[in-house]
C-alpha atoms as one frame of an Amber mdcrd trajectory, in Angstrom:
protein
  59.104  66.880  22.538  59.999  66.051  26.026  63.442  67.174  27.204  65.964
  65.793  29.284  68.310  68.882  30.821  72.043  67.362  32.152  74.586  69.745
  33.788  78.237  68.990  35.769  79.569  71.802  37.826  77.283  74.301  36.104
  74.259  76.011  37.817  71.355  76.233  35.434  70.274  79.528  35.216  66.843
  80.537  34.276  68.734  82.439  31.212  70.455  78.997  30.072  67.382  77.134
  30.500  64.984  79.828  27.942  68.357  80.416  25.507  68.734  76.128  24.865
  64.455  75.965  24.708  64.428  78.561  22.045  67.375  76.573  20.264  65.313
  73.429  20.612  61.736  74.935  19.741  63.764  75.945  16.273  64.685  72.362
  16.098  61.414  71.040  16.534  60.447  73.090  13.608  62.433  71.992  11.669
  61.847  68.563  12.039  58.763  67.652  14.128  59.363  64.025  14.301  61.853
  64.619  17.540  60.873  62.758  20.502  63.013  63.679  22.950  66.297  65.928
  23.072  68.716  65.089  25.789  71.296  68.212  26.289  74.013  68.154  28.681
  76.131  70.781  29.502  79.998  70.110  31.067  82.314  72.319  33.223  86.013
  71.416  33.180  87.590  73.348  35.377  90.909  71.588  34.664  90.718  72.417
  30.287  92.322  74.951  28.687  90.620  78.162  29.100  89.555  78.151  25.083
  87.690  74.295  26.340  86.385  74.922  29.300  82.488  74.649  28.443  81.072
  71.712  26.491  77.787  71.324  25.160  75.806  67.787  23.684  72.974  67.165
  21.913  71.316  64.194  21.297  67.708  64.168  19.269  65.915  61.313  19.007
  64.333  60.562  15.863  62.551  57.599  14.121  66.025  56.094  12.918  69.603
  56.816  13.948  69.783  59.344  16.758  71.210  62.972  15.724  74.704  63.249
  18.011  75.963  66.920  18.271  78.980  68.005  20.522  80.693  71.236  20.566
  83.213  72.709  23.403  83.993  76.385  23.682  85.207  78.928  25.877  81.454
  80.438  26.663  78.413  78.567  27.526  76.030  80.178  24.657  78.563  79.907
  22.396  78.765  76.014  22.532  75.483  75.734  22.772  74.793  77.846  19.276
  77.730  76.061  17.924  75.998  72.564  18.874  72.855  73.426  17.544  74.086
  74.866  14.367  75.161  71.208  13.766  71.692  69.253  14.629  70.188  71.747
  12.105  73.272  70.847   9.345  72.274  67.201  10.270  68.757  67.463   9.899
  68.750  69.445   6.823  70.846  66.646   5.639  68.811  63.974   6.502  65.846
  65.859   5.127  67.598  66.428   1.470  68.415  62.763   1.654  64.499  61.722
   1.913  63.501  64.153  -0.562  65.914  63.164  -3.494  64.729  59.541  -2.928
  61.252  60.334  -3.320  62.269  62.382  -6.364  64.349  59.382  -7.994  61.060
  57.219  -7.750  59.179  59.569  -8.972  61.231  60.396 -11.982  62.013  56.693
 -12.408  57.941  55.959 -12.564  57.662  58.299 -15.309  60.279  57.295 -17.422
  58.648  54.136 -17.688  55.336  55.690 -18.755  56.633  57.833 -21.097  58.847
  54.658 -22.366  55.219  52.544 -22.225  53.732  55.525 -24.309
């Protein structure tokens, strides 16, 4: 998976940098199809303190793209937050294959046992 690391008026630590690869190595576990992550990471000095940090994700995939944004008061925590969501998504999209390939399946033997 090749990444693409965005930041605005943040320094990127060394600390940042191994906390959002170990998020995205879990991602890529989960669904090894990823091509590329793009994550940017936002500053707003001008936000309510509770908004000040903001935190996007964007997978790509074969198909739609998986979007995740979060915003938070701490760095790490918009960062778990954001991730949390990708995994919600991919789960989803995951469950979503496998009941289709269930559906055929059951609907092929219905009509053997109905041929029987």
């Amino acid at each position: 998976m090749k990444l693409i690391l965005s930041t605005h008026n943040v320094t990127l630590t060394k600390a940042i940098e191994d906390h959002i690869l170990a998020k995205l190595e879990k991602l890529d576990h989960m669904d090894q199809r990823v091509v590329d992550a793009r994550v940017t990471l936002d500053h707003d000095h001008t936000r309510v303190a509770e908004k000040q940090f903001s935190c996007s994700i964007r997978l790509a995939v074969r198909g739609p793209d998986l979007f995740a944004k979060d915003v938070e008061n701490d760095l790490y925590a918009a960062i778990d937050a954001v991730t949390k969501k990708i995994e919600q998504q991919i789960r989803k999209r995951h469950n979503k294959i496998k009941a289709t390939k269930h559906k055929v399946g059951a609907r092929s033997k219905r009509t053997r046992q109905e041929a029987d």
